[in-house]
Gaussian input, Z-matrix of N, CA and C with variables (Angstrom, degrees):
# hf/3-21g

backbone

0 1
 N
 C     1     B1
 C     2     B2     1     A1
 N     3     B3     2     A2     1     D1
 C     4     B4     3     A3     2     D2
 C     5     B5     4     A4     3     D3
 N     6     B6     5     A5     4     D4
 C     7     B7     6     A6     5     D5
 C     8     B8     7     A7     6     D6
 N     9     B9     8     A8     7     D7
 C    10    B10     9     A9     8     D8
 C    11    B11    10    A10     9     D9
 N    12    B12    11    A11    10    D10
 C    13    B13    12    A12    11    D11
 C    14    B14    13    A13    12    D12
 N    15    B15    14    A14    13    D13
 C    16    B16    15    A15    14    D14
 C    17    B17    16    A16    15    D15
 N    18    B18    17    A17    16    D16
 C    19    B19    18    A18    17    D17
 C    20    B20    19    A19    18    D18
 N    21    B21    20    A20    19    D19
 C    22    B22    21    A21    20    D20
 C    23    B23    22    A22    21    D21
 N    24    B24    23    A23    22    D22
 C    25    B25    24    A24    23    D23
 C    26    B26    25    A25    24    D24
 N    27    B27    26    A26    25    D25
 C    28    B28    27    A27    26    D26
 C    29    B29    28    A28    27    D27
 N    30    B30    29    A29    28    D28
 C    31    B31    30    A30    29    D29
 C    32    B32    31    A31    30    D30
 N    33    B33    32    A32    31    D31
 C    34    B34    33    A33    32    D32
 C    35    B35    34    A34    33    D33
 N    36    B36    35    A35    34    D34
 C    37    B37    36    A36    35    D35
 C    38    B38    37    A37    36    D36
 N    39    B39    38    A38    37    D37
 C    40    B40    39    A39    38    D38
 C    41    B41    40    A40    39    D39
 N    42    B42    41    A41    40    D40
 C    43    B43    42    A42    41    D41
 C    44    B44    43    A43    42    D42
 N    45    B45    44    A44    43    D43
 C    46    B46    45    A45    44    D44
 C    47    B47    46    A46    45    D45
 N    48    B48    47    A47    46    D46
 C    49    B49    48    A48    47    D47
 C    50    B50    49    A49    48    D48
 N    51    B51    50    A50    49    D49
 C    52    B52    51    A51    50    D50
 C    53    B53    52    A52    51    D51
 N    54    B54    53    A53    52    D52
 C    55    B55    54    A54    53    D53
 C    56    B56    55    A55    54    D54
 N    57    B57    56    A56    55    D55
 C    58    B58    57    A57    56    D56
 C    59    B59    58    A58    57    D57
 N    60    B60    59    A59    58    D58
 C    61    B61    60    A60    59    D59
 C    62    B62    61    A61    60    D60
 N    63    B63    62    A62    61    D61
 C    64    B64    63    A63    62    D62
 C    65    B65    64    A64    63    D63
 N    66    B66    65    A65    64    D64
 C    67    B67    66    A66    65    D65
 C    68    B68    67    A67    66    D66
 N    69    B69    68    A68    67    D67
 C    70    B70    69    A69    68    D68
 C    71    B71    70    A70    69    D69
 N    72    B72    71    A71    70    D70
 C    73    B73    72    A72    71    D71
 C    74    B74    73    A73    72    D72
 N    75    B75    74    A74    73    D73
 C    76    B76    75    A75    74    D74
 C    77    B77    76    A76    75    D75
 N    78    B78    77    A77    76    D76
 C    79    B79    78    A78    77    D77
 C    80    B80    79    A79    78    D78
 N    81    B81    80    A80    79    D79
 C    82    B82    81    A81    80    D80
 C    83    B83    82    A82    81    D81
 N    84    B84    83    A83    82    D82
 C    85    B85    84    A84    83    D83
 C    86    B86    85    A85    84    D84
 N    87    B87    86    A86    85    D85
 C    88    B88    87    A87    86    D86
 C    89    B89    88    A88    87    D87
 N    90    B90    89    A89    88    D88
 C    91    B91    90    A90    89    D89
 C    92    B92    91    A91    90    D90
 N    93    B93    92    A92    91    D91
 C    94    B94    93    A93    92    D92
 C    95    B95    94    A94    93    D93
 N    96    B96    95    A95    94    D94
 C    97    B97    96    A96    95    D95
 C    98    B98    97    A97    96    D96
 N    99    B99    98    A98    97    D97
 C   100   B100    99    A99    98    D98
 C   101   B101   100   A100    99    D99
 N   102   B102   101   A101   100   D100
 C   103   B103   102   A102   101   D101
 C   104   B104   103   A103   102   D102
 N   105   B105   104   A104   103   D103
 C   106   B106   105   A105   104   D104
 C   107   B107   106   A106   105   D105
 N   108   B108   107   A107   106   D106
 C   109   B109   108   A108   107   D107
 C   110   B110   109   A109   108   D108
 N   111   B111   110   A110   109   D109
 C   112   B112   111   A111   110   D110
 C   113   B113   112   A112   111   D111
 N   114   B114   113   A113   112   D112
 C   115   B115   114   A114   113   D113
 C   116   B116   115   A115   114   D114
 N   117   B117   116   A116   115   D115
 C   118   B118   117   A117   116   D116
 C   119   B119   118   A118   117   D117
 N   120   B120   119   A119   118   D118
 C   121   B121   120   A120   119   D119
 C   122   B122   121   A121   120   D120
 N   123   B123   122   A122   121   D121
 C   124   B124   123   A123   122   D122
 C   125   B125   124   A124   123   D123
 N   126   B126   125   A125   124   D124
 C   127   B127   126   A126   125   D125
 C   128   B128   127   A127   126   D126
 N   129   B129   128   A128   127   D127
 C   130   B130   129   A129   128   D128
 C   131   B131   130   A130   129   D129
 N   132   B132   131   A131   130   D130
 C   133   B133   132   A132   131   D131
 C   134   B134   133   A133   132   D132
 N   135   B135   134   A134   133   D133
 C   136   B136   135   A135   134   D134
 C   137   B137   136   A136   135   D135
 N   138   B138   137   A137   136   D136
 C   139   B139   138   A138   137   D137
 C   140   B140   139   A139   138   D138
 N   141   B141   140   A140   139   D139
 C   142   B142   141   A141   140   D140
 C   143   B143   142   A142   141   D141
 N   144   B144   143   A143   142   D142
 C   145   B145   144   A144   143   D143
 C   146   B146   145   A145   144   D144
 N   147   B147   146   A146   145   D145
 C   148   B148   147   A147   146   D146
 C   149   B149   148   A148   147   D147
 N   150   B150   149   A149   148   D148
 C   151   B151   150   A150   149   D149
 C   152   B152   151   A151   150   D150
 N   153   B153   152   A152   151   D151
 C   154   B154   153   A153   152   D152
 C   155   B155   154   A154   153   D153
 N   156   B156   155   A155   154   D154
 C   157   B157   156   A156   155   D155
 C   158   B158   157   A157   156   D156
 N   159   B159   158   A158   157   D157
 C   160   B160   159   A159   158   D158
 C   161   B161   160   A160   159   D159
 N   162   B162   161   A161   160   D160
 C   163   B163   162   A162   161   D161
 C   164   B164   163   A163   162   D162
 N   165   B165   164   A164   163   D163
 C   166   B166   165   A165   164   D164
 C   167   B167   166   A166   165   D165
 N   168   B168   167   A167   166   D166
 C   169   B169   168   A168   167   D167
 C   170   B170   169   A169   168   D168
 N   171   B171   170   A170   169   D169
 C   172   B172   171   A171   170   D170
 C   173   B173   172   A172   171   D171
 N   174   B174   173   A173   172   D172
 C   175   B175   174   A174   173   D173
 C   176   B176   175   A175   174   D174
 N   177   B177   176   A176   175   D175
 C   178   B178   177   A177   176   D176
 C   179   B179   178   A178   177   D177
 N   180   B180   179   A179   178   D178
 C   181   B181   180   A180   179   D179
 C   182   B182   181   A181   180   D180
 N   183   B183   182   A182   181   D181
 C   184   B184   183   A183   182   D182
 C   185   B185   184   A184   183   D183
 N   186   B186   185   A185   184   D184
 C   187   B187   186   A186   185   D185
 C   188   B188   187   A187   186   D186
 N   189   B189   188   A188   187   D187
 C   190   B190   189   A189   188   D188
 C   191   B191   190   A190   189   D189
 N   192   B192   191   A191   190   D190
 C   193   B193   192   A192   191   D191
 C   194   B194   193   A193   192   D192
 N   195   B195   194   A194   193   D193
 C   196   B196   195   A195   194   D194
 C   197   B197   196   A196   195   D195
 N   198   B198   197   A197   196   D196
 C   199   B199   198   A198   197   D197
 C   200   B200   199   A199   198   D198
 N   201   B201   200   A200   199   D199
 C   202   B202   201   A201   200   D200
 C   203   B203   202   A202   201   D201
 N   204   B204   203   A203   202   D202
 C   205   B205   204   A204   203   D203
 C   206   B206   205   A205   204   D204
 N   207   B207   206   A206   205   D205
 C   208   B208   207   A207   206   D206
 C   209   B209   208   A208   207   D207
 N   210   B210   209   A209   208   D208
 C   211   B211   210   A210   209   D209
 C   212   B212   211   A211   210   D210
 N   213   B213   212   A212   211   D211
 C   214   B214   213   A213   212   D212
 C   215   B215   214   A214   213   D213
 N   216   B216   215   A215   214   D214
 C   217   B217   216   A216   215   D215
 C   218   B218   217   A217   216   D216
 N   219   B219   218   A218   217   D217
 C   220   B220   219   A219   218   D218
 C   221   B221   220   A220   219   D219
 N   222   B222   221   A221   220   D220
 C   223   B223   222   A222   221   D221
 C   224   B224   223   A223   222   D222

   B1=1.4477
   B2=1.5280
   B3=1.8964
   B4=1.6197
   B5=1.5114
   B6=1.1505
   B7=1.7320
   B8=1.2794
   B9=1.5247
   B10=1.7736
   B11=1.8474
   B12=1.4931
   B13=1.4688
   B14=1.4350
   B15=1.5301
   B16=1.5023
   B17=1.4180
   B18=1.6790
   B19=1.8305
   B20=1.3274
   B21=1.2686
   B22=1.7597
   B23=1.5185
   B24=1.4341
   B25=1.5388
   B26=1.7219
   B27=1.2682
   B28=1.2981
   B29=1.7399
   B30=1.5898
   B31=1.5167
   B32=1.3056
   B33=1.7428
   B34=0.9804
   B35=1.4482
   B36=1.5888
   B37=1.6314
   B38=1.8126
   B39=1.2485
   B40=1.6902
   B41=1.1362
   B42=1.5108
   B43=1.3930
   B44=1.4222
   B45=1.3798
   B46=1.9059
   B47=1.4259
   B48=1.0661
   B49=1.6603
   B50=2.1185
   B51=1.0610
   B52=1.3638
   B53=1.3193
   B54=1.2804
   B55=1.5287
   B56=1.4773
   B57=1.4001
   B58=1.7788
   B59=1.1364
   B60=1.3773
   B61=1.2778
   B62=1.7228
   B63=1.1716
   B64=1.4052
   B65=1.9951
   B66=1.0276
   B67=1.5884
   B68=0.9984
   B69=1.4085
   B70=1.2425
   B71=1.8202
   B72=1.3460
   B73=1.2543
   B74=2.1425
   B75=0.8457
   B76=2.0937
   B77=1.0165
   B78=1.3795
   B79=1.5740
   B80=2.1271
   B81=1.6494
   B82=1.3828
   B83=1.3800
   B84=0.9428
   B85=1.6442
   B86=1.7529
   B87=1.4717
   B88=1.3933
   B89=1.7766
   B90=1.3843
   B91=1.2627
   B92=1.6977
   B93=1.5232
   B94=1.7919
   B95=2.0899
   B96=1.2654
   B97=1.6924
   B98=1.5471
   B99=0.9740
   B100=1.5153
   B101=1.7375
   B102=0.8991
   B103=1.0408
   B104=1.7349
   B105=1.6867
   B106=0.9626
   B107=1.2776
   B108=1.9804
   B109=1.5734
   B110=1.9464
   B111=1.2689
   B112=1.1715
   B113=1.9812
   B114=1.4878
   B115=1.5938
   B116=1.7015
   B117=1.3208
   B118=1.4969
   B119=1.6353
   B120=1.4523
   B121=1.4697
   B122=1.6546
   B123=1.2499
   B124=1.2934
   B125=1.9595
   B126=1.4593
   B127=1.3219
   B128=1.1567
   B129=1.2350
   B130=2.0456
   B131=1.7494
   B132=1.3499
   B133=1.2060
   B134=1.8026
   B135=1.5906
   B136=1.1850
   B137=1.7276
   B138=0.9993
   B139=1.1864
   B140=1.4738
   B141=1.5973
   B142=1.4644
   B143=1.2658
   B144=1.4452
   B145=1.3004
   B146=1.7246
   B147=1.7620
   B148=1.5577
   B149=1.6307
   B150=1.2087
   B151=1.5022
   B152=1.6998
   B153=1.4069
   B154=1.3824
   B155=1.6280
   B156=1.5800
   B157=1.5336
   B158=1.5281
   B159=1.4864
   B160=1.5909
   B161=1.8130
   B162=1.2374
   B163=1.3321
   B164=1.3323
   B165=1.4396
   B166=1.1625
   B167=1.5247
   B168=1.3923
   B169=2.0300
   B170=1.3226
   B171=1.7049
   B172=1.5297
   B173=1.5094
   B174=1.3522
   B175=1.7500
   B176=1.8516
   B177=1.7037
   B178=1.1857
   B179=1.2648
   B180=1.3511
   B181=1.9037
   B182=1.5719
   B183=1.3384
   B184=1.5652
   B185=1.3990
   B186=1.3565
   B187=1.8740
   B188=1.3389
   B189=1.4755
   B190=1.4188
   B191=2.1363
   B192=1.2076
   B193=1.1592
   B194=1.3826
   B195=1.6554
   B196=1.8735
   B197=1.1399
   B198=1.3596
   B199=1.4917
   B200=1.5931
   B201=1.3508
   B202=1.9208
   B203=1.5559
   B204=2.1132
   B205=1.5112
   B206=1.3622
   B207=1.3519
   B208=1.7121
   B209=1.2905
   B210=1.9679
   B211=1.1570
   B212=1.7314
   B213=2.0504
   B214=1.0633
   B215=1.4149
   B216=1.0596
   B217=2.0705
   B218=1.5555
   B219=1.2445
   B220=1.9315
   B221=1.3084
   B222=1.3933
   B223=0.9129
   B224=1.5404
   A1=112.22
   A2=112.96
   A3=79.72
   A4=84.41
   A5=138.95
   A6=121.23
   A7=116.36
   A8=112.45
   A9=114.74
   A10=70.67
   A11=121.97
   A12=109.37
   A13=111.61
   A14=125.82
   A15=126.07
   A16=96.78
   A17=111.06
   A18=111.65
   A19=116.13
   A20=104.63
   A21=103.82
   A22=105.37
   A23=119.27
   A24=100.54
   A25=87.66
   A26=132.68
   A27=144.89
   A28=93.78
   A29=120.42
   A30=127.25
   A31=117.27
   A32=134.87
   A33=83.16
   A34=140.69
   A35=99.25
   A36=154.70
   A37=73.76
   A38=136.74
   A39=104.23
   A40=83.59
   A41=157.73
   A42=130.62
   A43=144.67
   A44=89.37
   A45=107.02
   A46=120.84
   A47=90.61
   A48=92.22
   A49=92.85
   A50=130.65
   A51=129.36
   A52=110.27
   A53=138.62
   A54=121.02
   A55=119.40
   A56=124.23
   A57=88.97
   A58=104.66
   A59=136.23
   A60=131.90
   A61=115.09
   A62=110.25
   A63=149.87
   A64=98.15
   A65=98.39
   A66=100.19
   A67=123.49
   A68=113.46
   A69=115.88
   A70=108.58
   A71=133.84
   A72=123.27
   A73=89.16
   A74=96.58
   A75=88.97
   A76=98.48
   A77=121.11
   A78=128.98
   A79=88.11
   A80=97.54
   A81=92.30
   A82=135.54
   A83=129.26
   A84=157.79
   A85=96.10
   A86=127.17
   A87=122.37
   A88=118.16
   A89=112.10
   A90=124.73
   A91=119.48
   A92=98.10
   A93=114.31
   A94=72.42
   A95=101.13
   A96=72.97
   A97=119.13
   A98=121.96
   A99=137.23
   A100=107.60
   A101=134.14
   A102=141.23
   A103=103.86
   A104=112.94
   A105=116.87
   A106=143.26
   A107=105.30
   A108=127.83
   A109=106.30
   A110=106.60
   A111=106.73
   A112=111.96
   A113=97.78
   A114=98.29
   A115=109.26
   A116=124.88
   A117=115.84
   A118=86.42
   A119=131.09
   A120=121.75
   A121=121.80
   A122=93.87
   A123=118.62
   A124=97.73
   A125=106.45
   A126=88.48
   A127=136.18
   A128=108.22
   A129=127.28
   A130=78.29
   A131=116.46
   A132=118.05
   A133=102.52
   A134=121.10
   A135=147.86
   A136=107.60
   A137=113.85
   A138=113.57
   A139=129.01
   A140=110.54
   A141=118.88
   A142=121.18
   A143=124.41
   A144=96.68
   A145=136.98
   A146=83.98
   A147=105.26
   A148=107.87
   A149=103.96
   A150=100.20
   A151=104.70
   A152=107.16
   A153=112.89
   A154=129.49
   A155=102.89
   A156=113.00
   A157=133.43
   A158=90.09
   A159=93.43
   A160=98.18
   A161=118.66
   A162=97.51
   A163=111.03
   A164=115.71
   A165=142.09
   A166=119.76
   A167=86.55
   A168=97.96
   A169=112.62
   A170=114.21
   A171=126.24
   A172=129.81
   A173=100.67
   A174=117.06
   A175=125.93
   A176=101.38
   A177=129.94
   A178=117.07
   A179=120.75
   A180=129.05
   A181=114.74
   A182=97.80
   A183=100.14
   A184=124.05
   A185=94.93
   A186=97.38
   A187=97.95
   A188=129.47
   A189=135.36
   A190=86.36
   A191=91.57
   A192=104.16
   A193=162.40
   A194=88.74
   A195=110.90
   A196=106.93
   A197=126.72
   A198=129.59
   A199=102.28
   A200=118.04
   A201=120.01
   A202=94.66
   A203=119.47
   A204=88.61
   A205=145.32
   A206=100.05
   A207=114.18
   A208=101.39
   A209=126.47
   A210=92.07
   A211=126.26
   A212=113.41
   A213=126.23
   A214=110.74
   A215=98.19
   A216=100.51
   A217=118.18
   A218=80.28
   A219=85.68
   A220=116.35
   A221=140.31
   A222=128.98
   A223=100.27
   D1=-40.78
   D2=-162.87
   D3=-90.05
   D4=27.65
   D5=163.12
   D6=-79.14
   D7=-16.76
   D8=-152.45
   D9=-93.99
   D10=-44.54
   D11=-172.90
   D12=-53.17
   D13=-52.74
   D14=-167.66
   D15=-43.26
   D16=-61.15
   D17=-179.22
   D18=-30.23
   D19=-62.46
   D20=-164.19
   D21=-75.61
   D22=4.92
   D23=-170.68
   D24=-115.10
   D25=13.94
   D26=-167.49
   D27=-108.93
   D28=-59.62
   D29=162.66
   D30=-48.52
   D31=-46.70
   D32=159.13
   D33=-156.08
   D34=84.02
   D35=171.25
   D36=-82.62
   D37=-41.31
   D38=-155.81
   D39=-127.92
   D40=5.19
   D41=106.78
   D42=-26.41
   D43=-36.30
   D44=166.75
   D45=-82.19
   D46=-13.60
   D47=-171.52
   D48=-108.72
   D49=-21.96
   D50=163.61
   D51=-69.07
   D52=-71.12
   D53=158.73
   D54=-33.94
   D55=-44.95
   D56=-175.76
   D57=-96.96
   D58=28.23
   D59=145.38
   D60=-64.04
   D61=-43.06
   D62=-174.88
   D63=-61.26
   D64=-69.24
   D65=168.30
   D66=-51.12
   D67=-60.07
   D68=-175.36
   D69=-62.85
   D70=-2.68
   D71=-163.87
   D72=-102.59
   D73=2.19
   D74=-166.68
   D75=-106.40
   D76=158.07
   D77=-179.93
   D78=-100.27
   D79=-34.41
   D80=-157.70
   D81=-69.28
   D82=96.78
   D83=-166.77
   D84=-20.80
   D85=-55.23
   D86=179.68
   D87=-76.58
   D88=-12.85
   D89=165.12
   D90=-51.66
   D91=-45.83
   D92=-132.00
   D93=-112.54
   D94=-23.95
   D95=153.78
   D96=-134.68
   D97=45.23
   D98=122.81
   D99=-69.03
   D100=-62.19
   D101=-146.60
   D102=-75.57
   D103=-34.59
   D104=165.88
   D105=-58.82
   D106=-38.60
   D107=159.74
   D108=-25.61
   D109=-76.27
   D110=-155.55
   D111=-71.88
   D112=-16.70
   D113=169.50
   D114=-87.16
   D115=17.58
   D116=170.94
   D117=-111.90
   D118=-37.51
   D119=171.52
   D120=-38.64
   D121=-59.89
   D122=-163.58
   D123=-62.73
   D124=-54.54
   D125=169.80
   D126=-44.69
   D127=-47.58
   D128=-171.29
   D129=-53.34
   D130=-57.55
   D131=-149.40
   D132=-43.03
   D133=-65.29
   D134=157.06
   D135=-21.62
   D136=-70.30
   D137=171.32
   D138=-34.29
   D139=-59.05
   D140=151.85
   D141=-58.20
   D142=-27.30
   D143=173.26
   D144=-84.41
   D145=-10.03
   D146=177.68
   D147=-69.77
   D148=-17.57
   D149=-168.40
   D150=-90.05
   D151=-41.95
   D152=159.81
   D153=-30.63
   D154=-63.26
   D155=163.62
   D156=-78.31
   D157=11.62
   D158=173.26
   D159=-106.17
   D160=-13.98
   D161=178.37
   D162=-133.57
   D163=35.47
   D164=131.65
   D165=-63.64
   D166=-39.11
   D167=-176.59
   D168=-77.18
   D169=-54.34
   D170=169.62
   D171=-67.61
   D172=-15.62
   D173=172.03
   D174=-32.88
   D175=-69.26
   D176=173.04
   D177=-59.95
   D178=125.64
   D179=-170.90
   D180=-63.80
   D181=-6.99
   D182=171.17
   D183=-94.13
   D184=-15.17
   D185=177.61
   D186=-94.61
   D187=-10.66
   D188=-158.06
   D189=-77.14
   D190=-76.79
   D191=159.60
   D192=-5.76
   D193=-59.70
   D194=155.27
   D195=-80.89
   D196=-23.75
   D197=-168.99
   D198=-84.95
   D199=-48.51
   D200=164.07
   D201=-37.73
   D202=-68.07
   D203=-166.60
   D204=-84.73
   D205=15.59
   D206=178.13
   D207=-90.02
   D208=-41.47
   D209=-172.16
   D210=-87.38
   D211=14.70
   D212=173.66
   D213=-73.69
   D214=-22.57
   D215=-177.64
   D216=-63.53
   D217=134.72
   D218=178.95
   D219=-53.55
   D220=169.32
   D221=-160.18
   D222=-114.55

């Protein structure tokens, strides 16, 4: 599961980055926010999914764990 997440949060990192390529190429003012709609989606989208694979990662008692002894280490 969280691999199929890294994928889709890798797609679309280059969906986001194809629209503001896309923006950035128009002078035209109703274009560049069309174009914007779906790159504030796509973020939210990202956002949730980061949160997904972060507690996918922290979930399991063993990362709970390694994570207790890294943050006991001196600094």
């Amino acid at each position: 599961m969280p691999a199929d997440l890294v994928t889709r949060r890798r797609q679309i990192i280059e969906m986001v980055v194809a629209e503001r390529n896309r923006e950035r190429r128009t002078q035209v003012k109703r274009i560049r926010k069309s174009n914007a709609r779906p790159v504030a989606a796509l973020e939210n989208e990202l956002t949730a999914i980061d949160t997904e694979i972060d507690a996918a990662m922290r979930g399991p008692p063993v990362w709970r764990g390694k994570e207790n002894l890294l943050a006991s280490a001196p600094a």
